[in-house]
C-alpha positions in Angstrom: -6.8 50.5 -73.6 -6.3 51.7 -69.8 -8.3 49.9 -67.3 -7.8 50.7 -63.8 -7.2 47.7 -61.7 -8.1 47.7 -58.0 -5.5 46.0 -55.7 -6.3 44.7 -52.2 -3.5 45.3 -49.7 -2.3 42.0 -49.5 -1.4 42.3 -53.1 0.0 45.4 -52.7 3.8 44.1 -52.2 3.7 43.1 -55.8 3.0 46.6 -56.7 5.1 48.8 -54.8 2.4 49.7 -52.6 0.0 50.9 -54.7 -3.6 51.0 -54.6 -4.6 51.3 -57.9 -2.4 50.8 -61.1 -3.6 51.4 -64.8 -3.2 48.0 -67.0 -4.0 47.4 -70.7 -6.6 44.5 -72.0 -9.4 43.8 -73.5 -10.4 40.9 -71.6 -9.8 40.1 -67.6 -7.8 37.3 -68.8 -5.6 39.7 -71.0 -6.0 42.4 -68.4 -3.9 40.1 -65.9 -1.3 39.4 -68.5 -0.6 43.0 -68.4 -0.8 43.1 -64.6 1.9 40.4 -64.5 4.2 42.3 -66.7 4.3 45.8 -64.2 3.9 43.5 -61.4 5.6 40.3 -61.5 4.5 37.3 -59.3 0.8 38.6 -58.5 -0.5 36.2 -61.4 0.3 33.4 -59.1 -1.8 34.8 -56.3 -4.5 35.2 -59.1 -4.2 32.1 -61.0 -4.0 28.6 -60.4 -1.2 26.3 -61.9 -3.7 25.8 -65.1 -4.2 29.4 -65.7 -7.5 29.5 -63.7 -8.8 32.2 -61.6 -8.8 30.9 -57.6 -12.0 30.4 -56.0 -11.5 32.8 -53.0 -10.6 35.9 -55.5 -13.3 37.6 -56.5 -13.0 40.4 -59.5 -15.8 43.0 -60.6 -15.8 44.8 -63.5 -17.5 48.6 -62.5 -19.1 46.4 -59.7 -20.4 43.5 -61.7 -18.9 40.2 -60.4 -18.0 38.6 -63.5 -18.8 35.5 -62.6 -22.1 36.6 -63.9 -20.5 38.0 -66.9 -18.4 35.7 -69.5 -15.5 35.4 -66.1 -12.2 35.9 -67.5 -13.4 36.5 -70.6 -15.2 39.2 -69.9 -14.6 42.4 -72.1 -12.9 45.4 -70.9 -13.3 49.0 -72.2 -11.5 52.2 -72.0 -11.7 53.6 -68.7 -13.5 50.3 -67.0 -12.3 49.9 -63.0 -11.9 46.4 -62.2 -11.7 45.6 -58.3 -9.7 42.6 -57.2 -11.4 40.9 -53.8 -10.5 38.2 -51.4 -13.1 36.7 -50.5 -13.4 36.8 -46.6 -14.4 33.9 -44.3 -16.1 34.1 -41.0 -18.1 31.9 -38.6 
């Protein structure tokens, strides 16, 4: 199923410069097995070592943080938009 995956521009460089890119999954965590396929190396800026998602990434599913949802876990359907965020610091 095609999910359309939101990439911030930092992470761009792992995807030929490309805003958007369609991925397949039914889950975020399969979703960003796909993502690593077309885009190698951007799992590592995702992940942790142990396959975690890092702390200062934030991803929404058709803006729901899924942190609130089942996180990586969370299920994916046809046509979904999921939005990958840094989270941003300030003080």
């Amino acid at each position: 199923m095609a999910v359309k995956v939101l990439i911030p521009t930092p992470l761009q460089k792992f995807t030929r410069d490309q805003a958007t890119v369609e991925c397949n999954g039914g889950t975020i965590n399969e979703l960003l097995d796909s993502l690593e396929q077309s885009c190698p190396g951007i799992k590592a800026r995702l992940c942790d070592d142990s396959g975690e998602l890092r702390r200062f990434i934030n991803f929404y599913v058709n803006s729901e943080d899924i942190r609130f949802l089942e996180g990586k876990n969370t299920a994916l359907q046809e046509g979904d938009e999921v939005s990958i965020v840094p989270a941003v610091a300030g003080g």
